[in-house]
C-alpha positions as CSV (number, residue, x, y, z in Angstrom):
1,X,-9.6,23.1,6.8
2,X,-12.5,24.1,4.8
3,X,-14.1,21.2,2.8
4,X,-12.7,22.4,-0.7
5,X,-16.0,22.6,-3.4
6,X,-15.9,19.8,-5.5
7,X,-17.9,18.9,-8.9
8,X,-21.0,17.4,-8.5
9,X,-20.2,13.2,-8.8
10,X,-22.1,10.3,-10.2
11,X,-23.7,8.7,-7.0
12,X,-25.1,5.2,-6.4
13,X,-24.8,2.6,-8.6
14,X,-23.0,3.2,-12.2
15,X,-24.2,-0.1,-13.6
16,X,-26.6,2.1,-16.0
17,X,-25.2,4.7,-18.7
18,X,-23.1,7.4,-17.3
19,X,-22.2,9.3,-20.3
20,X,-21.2,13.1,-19.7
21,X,-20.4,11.7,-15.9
22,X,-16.8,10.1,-16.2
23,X,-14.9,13.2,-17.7
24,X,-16.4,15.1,-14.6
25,X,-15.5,12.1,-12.2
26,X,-13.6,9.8,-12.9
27,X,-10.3,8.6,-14.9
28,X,-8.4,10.7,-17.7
29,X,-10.5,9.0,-21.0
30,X,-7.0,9.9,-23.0
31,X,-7.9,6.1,-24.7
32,X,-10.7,5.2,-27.0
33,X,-13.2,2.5,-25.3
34,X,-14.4,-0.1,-27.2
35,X,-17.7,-0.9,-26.7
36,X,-17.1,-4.5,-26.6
37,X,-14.4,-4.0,-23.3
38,X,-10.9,-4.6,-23.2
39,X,-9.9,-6.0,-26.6
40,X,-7.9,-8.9,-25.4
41,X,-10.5,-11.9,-26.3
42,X,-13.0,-13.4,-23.9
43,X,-10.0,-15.5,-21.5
44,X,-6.2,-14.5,-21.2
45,X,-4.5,-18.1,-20.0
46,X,-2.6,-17.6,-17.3
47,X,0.1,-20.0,-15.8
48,X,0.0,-19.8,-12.0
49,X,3.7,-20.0,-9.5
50,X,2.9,-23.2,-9.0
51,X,2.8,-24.2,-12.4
52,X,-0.1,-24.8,-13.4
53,X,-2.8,-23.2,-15.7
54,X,-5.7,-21.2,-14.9
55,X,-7.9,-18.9,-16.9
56,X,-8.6,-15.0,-16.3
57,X,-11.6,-13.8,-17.4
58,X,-11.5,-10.4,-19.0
59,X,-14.7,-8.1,-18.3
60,X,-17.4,-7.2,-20.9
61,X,-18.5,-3.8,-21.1
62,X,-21.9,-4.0,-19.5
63,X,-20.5,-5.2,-16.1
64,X,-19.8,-1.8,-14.8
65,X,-20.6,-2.2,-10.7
66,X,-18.0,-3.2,-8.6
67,X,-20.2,-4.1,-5.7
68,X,-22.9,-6.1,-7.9
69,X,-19.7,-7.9,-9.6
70,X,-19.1,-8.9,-5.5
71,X,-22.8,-9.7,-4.9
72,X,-22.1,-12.0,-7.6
73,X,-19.8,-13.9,-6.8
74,X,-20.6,-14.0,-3.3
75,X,-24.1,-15.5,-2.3
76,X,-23.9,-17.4,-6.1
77,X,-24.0,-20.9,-6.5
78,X,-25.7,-21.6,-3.2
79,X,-26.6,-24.9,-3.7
80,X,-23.8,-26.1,-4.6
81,X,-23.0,-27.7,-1.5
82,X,-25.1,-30.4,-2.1
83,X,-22.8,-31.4,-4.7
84,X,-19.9,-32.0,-2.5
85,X,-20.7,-33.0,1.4
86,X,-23.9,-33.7,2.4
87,X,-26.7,-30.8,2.5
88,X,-27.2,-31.4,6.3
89,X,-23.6,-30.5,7.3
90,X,-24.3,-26.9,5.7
91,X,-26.4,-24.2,6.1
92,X,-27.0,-23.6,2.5
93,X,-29.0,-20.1,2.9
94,X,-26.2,-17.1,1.6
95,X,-23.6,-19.7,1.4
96,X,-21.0,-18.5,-1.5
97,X,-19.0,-20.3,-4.2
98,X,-16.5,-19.8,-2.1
99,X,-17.4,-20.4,1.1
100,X,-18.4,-23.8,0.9
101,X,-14.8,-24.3,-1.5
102,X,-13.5,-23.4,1.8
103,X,-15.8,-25.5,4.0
104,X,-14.8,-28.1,1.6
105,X,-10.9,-27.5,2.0
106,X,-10.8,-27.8,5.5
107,X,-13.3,-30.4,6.1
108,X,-11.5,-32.8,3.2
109,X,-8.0,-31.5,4.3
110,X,-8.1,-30.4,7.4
111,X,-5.5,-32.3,8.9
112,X,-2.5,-32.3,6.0
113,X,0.3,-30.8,7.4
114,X,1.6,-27.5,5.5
115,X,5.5,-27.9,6.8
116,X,7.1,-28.3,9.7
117,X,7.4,-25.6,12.5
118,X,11.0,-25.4,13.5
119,X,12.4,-23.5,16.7
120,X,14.2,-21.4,14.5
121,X,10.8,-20.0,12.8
122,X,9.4,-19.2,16.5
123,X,12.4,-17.3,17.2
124,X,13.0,-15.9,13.9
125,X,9.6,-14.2,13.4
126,X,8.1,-17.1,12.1
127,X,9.8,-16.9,8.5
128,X,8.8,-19.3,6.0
129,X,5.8,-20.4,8.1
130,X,2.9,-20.8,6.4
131,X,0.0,-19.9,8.5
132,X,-2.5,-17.0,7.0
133,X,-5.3,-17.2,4.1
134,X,-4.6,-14.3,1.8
135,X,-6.7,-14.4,-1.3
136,X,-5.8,-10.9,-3.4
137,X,-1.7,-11.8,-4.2
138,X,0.8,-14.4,-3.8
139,X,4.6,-14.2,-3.3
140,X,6.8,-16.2,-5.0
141,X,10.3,-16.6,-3.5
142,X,11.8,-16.6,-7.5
143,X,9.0,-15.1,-9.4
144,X,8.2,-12.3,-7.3
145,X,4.3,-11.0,-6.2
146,X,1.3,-12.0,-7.9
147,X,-1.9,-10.1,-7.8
148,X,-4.8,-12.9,-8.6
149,X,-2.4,-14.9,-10.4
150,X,-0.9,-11.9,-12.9
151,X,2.7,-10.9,-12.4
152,X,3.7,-7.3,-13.0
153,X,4.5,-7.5,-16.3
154,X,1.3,-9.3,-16.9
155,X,-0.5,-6.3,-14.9
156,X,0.8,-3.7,-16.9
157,X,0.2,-5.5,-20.0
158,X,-3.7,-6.5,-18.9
159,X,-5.0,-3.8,-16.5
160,X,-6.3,-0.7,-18.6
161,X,-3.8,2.8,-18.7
162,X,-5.3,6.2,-18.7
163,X,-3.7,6.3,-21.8
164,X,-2.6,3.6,-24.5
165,X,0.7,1.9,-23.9
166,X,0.6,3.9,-20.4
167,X,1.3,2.5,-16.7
168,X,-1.7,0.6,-15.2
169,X,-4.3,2.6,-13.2
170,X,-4.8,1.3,-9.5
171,X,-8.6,1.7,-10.2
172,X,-8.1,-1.0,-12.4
173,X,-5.9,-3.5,-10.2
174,X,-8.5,-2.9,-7.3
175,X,-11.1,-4.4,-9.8
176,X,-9.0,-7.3,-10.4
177,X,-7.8,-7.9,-6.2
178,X,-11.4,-7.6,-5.6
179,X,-13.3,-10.2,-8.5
180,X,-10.0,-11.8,-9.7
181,X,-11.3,-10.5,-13.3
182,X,-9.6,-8.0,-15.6
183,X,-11.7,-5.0,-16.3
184,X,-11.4,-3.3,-19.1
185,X,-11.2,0.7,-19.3
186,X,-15.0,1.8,-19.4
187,X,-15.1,-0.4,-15.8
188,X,-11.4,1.2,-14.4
189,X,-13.3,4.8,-15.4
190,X,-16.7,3.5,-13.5
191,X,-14.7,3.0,-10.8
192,X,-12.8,6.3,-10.4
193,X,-16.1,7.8,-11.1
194,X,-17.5,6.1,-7.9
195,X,-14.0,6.4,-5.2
196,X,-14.4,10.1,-6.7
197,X,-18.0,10.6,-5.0
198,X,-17.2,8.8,-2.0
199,X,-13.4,11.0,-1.5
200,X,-15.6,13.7,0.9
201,X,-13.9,14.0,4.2
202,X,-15.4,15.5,6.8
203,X,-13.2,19.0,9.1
204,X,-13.2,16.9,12.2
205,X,-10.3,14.9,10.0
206,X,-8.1,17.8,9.3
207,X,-8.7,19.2,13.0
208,X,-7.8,16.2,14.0
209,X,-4.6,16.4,12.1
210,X,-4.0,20.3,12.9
211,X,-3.9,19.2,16.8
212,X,-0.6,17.7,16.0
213,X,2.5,19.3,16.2
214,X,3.6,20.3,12.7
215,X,6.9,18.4,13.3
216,X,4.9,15.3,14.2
217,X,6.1,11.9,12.0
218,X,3.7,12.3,8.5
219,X,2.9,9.0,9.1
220,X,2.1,9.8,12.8
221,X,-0.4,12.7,11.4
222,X,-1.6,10.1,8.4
223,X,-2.7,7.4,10.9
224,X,-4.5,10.0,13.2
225,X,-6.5,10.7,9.9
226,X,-7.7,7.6,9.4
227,X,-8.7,7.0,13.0
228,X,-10.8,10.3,12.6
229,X,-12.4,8.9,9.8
230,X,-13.6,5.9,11.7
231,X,-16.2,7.9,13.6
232,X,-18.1,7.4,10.1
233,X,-17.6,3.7,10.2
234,X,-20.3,1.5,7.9
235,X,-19.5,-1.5,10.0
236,X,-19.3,-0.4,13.4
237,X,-23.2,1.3,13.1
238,X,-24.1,-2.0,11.1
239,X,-22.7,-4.2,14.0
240,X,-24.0,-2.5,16.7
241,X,-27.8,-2.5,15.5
242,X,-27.1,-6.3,15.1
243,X,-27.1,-8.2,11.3
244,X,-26.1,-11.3,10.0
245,X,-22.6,-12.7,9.5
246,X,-23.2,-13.7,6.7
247,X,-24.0,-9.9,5.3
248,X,-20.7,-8.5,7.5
249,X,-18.9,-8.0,4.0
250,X,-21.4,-5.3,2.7
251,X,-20.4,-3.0,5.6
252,X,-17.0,-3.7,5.2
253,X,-17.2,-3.2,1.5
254,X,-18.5,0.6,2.1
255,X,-15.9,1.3,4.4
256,X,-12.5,-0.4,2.5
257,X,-13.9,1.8,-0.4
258,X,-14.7,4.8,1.3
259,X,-11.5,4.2,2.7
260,X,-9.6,4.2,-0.2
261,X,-11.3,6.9,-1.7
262,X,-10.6,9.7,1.0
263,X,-6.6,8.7,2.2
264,X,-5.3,10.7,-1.0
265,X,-7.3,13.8,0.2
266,X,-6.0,12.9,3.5
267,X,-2.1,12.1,3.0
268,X,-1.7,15.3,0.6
269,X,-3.2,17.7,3.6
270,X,-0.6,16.0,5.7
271,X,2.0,16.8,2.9
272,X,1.0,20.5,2.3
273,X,1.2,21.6,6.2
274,X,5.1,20.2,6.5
275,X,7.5,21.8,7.2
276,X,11.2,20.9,6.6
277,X,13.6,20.3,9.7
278,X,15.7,23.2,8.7
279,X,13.1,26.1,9.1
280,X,11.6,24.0,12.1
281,X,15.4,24.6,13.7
282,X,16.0,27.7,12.3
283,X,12.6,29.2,13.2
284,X,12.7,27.6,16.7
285,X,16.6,29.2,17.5
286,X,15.2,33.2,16.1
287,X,12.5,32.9,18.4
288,X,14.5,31.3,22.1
289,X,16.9,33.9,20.7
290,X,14.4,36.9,20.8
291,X,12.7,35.9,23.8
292,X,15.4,34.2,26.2
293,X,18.6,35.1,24.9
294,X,21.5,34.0,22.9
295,X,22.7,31.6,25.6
296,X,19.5,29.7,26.3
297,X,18.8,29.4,22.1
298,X,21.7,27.6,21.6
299,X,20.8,25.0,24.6
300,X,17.7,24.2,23.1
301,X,19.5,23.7,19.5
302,X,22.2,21.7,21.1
303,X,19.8,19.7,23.4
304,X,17.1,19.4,20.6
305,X,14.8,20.1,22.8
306,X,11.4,21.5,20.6
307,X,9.1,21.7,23.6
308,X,7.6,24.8,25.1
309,X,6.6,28.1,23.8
310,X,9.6,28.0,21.2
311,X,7.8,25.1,19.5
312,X,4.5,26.5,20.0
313,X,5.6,29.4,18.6
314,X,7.5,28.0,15.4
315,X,4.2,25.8,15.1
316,X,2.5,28.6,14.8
317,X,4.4,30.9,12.6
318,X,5.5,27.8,9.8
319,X,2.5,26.4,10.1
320,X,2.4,25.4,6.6
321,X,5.2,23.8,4.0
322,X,4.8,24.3,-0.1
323,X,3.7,28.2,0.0
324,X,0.6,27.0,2.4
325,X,-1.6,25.9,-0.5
326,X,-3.9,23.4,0.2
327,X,-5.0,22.1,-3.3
328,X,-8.5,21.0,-4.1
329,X,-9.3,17.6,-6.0
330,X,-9.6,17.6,-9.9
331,X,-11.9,15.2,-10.5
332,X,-11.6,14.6,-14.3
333,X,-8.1,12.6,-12.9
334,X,-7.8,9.0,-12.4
335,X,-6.9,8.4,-8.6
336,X,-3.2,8.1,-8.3
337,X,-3.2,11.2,-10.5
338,X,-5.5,13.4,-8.7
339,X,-3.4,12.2,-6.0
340,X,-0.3,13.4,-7.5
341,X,-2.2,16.6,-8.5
342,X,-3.1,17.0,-4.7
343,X,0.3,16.7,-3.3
344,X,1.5,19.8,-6.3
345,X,2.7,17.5,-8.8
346,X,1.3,17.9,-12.4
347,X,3.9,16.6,-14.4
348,X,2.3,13.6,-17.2
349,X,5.5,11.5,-16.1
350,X,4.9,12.1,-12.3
351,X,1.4,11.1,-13.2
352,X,2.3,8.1,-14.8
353,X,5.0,7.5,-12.1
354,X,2.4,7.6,-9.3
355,X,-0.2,4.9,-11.1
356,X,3.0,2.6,-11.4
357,X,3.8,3.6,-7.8
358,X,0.5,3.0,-6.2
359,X,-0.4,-0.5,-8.2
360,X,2.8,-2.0,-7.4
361,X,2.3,-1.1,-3.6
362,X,-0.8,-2.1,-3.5
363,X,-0.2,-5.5,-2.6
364,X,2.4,-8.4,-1.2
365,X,0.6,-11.2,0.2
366,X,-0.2,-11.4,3.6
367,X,2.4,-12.4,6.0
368,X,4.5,-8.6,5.7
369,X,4.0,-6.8,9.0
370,X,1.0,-4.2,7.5
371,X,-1.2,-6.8,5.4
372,X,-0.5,-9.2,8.8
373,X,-1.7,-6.7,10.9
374,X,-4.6,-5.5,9.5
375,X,-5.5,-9.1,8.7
376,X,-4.9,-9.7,13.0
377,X,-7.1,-6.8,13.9
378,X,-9.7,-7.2,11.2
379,X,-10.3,-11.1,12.3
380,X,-11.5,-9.3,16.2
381,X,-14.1,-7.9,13.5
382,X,-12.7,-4.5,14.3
383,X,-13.5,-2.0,11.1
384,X,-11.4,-1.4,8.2
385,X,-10.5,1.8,9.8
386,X,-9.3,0.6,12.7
387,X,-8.0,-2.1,10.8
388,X,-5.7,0.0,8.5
389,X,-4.8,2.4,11.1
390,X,-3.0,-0.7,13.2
391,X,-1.4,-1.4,9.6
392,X,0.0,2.1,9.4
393,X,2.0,1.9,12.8
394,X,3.7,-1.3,11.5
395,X,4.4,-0.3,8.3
396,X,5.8,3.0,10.1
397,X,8.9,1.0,11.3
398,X,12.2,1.0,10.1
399,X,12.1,-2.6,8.9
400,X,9.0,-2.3,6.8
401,X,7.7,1.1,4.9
402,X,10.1,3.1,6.1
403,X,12.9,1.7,4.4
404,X,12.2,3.7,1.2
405,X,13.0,7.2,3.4
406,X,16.0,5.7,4.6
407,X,17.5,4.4,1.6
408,X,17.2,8.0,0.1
409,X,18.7,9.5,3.1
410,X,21.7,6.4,2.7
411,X,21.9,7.6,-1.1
412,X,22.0,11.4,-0.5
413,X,24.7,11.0,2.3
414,X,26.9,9.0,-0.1
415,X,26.8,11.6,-2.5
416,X,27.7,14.4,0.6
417,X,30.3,12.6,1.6
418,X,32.3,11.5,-1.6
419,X,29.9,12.6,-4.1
420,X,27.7,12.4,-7.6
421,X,31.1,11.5,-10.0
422,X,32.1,8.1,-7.8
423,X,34.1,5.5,-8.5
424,X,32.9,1.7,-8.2
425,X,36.0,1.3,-6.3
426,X,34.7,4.4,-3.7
427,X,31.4,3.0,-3.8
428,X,32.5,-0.7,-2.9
429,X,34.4,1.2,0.2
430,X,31.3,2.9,1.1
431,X,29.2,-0.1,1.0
432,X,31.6,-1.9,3.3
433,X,31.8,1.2,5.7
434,X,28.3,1.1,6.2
435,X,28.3,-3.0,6.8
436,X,31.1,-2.6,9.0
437,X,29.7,0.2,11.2
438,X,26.9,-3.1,11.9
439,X,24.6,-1.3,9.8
440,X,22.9,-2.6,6.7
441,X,22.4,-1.5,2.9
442,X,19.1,-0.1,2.7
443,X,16.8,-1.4,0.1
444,X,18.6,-4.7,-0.4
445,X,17.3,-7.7,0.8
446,X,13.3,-9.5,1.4
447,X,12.2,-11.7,4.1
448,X,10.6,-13.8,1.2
449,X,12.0,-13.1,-2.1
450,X,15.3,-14.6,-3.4
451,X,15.7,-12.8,-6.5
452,X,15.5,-8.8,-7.7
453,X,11.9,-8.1,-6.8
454,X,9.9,-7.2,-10.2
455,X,8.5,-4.1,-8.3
456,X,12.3,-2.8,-8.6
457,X,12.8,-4.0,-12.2
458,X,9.7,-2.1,-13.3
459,X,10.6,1.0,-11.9
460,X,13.4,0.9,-13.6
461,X,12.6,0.4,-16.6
462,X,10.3,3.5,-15.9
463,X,13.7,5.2,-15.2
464,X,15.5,4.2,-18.3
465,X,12.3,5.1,-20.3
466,X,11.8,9.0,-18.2
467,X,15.1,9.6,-16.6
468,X,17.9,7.8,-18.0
469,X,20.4,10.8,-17.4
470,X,19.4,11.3,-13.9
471,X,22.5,11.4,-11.7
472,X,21.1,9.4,-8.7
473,X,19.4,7.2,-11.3
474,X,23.0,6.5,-12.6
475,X,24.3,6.0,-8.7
476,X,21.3,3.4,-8.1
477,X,22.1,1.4,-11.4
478,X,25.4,1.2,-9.9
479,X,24.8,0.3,-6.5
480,X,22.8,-3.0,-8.3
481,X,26.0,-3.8,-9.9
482,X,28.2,-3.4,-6.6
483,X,25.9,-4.2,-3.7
484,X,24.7,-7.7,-4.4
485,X,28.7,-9.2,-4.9
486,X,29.2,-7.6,-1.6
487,X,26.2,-8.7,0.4
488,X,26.8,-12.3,-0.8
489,X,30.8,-12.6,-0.2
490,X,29.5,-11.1,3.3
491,X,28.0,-14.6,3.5
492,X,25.0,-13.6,6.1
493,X,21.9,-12.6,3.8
494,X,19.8,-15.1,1.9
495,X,18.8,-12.4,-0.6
496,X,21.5,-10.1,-1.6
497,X,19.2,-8.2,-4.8
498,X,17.5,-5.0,-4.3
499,X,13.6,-4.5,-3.4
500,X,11.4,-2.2,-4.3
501,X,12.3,0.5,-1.6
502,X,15.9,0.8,-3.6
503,X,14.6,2.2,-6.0
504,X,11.5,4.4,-5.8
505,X,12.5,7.3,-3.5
506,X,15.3,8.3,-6.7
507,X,12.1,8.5,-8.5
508,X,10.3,10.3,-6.4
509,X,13.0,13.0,-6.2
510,X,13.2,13.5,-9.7
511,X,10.1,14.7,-9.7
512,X,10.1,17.3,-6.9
513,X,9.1,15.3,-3.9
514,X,12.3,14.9,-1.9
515,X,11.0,14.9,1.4
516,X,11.8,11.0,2.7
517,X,9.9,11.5,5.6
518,X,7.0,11.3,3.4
519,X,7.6,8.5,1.1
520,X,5.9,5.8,3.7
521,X,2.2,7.7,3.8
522,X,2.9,7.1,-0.3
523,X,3.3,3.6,0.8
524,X,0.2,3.8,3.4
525,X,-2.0,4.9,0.6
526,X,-0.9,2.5,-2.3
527,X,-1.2,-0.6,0.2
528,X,-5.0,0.4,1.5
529,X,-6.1,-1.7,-1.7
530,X,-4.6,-4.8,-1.3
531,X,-5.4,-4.5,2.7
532,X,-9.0,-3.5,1.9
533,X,-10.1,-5.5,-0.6
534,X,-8.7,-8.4,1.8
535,X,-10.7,-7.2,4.4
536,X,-13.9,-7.6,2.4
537,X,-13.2,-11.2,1.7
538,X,-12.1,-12.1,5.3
539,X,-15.6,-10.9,5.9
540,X,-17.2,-12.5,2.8
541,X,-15.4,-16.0,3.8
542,X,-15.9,-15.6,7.5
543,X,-12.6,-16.2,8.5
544,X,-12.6,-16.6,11.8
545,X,-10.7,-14.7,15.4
546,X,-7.0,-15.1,14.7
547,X,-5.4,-16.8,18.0
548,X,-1.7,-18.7,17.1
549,X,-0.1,-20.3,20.1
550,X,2.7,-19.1,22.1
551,X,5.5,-20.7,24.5
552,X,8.0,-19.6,27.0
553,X,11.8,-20.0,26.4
554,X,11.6,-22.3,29.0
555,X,8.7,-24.5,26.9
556,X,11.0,-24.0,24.3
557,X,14.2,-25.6,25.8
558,X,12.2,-28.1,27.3
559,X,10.4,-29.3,24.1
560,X,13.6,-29.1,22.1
561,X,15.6,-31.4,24.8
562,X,13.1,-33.6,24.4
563,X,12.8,-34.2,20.9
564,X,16.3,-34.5,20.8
């Protein structure tokens, strides 16, 4: 694909005046800026999961550079060490705030024990075993996901809108994961301004992309992007003509934000060349028809078998989904929506509905299977691209990000089979069809939470605010008053309240983008935030190779007969 033209960005730092810059680059300026920042007062007090308190600085104005707000708070304070062990037992040269808190944790606490490891946690996928550093968010079991300490309701309160009283924009929430500050809206704008002049991507990545068949998984052809952007890897040139360790986050930093910045332009090229199943099988029966004959055609419907010049040849001739448009950036958008604006969808409420979308995605700790992967792959100092790439194939599976597509698909074959006008009574017989066929509810149910995850309550509310007439919006409401009754008289789930894939593919649909194969590169993009600015503080923290233990069933037994 030809690089699309694209107005002429800020570059390099935008810690000096960029008046005349931001309408061209970055964020929708819908909302006056004060000069003073965000006008919440200097601190917003902040009570933690844990109960206690903790203060949240809010940005002032003149603090405008992400990555000098990180060069801050990284090398700062290097002599503090002398204030807590003694000097000799540190190298005090580069040595961070906190990386000698964390020097300090584990050489005063090394040895307190976090819980117990049961034999049901090493062969239940190590549930409620704590075991991983994750600085940017925090799950609570009753209170749902943190991000630095702020709930969602706190986010959308805090983080700046691209309008007043609007949804938070991810520029803003990146800010925060990254310096655990709240910037206010000239900062979120600096920002987009910035992820806008980085969002180039180079036409190895979309030939990369176009070598795949055009039925290929979207989240097959979105991970095959971001290993084509690696070839531009920061880190990997910075490695490889040798630096410090203690420097390994300044690479990283360029690629998690490059990163970032180029997967919307990325995941909307993979959108705009789908196709939908039906013109792939219809396409793919006109041709074996002309060319081998009525017979053969329906053998290769029957058989699904797409290989072979049929395929090649519906590749070829539907080639592109959504009229074949490709559409260029606007950069006068915020991200999410030039993202949405990418993808076809100009809607202000699909606007609004993608910032919501991607800040509350952005994040969940870091045990889930994408955040643990790229946390896994990242520690074998491996590059953020490579690093997110291994994230996408986990959150590719069935249990993970592509839930969302298949409670849609769950939803929409409710409806075909009894329809939109159903009875609770129907729908309590549908739910216990589906449990009874040993399948489960889509969308209900977290490996963590024990309560309706705040991701699903926010959406929504969005819902009741945007939609509230909506059809499937009705369905969903009702499926929250009749699934969770079920799920715990079933007696086998420890969470029986919907998460956040329950809700958001009704959304979606509303809108206009209704193909569920999709909704998981929505996912990939959102979560690159939380997983990248992660990255940078594995490296900032020097977090070492991650290398857990495992055992044989045999071990197991053994042990277990043992300690018995």
């Amino acid at each position: 694909m030809p690089t699309p033209k694209r107005r002429r960005c800020f570059r390099g730092s935008f810690g000096s005046r960029i008046d005349g810059v931001i309408p061209e680059c970055g964020g929708a300026l819908e909302a006056p800026v004060s000069s003073g920042g965000l006008l919440v007062g200097d601190f917003a007090q902040q009570s933690s999961s844990l109960g206690s308190i903790r203060w949240l600085q809010v940005q002032s104005a003149p603090d405008l550079d992400l990555h000098s707000q990180l060069k801050e708070l990284i090398p700062e304070q290097q002599s503090m060490a002398s204030n807590v062990v003694v000097e000799t037992l540190f190298s005090i040269c580069s040595l961070s705030l906190f990386q000698e808190r964390l020097k300090k944790l584990k050489s005063d606490h090394g040895k307190v024990q976090l819980g117990n490891i049961t034999a049901d946690m090493v062969i239940g996928g190590m549930r409620g075993m704590t075991g991983l550093l994750w600085e940017t968010s925090l799950l609570d079991p009753d209170e749902g996901i943190r991000f630095r300490g702020l709930s969602i309701p706190e986010c959308q309160k805090l983080l700046p809108g691209a309008k007043a009283g609007g949804e938070p924009l991810p520029e803003g929430l990146l800010w925060l994961l990254l310096t655990g500050k709240v910037p206010n809206k000239e900062q979120a704008d600096g920002l987009s301004a910035e992820l806008c002049n980085r969002a180039k991507i180079p036409d190895h990545v979309f030939k990369a992309i176009d070598a795949l068949p055009v039925a290929a998984h979207p989240m097959t052809q979105f991970a095959t992007g971001v290993m084509a952007l690696q070839v531009d890897s920061e880190f990997q040139k910075a490695y490889e003509k040798g630096m410090p360790k203690a420097k390994f986050w300044e690479p990283t930093y360029e690629d998690s934000m490059n990163l970032i910045a180029r997967l919307p332009t990325v995941a909307s090229y993979v959108y705009r060349r789908q196709i939908s199943f039906f013109f792939l099988f219809l396409s793919l029966y006109m041709l074996t028809l002309l060319i081998f004959g009525d017979l053969v055609a329906f053998y290769f419907i029957r058989k699904k078998n797409i290989c072979g010049l049929p395929y090649v040849c519906c590749g070829i001739l539907f080639r592109i989904y959504k009229d074949g448009g490709i559409i260029p950036p606007d950069n006068s958008l915020d991200y999410a929506a030039n993202f949405s604006h990418m993808l076809g969808f100009d809607d202000p409420k699909m606007l609004e509905l993608m910032r919501l979308y991607v800040t509350i995605h952005s994040d969940h700790e870091g045990g889930n299977v994408s955040a643990h992967t790229a946390h896994l792959v990242g520690s074998a100092l491996s590059d953020p691209y490579l690093s997110f790439a291994a994230a996408l194939n986990g959150l590719a599976g069935p249990l993970h990000g592509l839930a969302n597509q298949e409670v849609l698909l769950w939803i929409e074959s409710l409806v075909k089979e009894v329809g939109e006008d159903i009875t609770t009574d129907q729908l309590k017989d549908y739910v216990w069809k589906t449990l009874k066929s040993g399948k489960v509810v889509p969308g209900y149910g977290h490996g963590v939470l024990r309560k309706t995850d705040p991701r699903y309550t926010c959406q929504r509310e969005f819902a009741l605010k945007h939609l509230p007439d909506d059809p499937l919006f009705k369905l969903v409401s009702k499926l929250y008053e009749v699934v969770p009754p079920i799920l715990t008289e079933l007696g086998k789930v420890k969470n029986p309240w919907p998460n956040v894939d329950a809700h958001s593919g009704v959304l979606l649909k509303y809108f206009g983008l209704s193909e569920a194969r999709y909704f998981t590169v929505l996912f990939g993009v959102s979560r690159s935030i939380g997983i990248g600015s992660q990255l940078i503080w594995d490296r900032a923290l020097g977090l070492p190779l991650e290398r857990p233990k495992s055992v044989t069933m045999d071990w197991l037994e053994s042990y277990c007969k043992k300690a018995a």
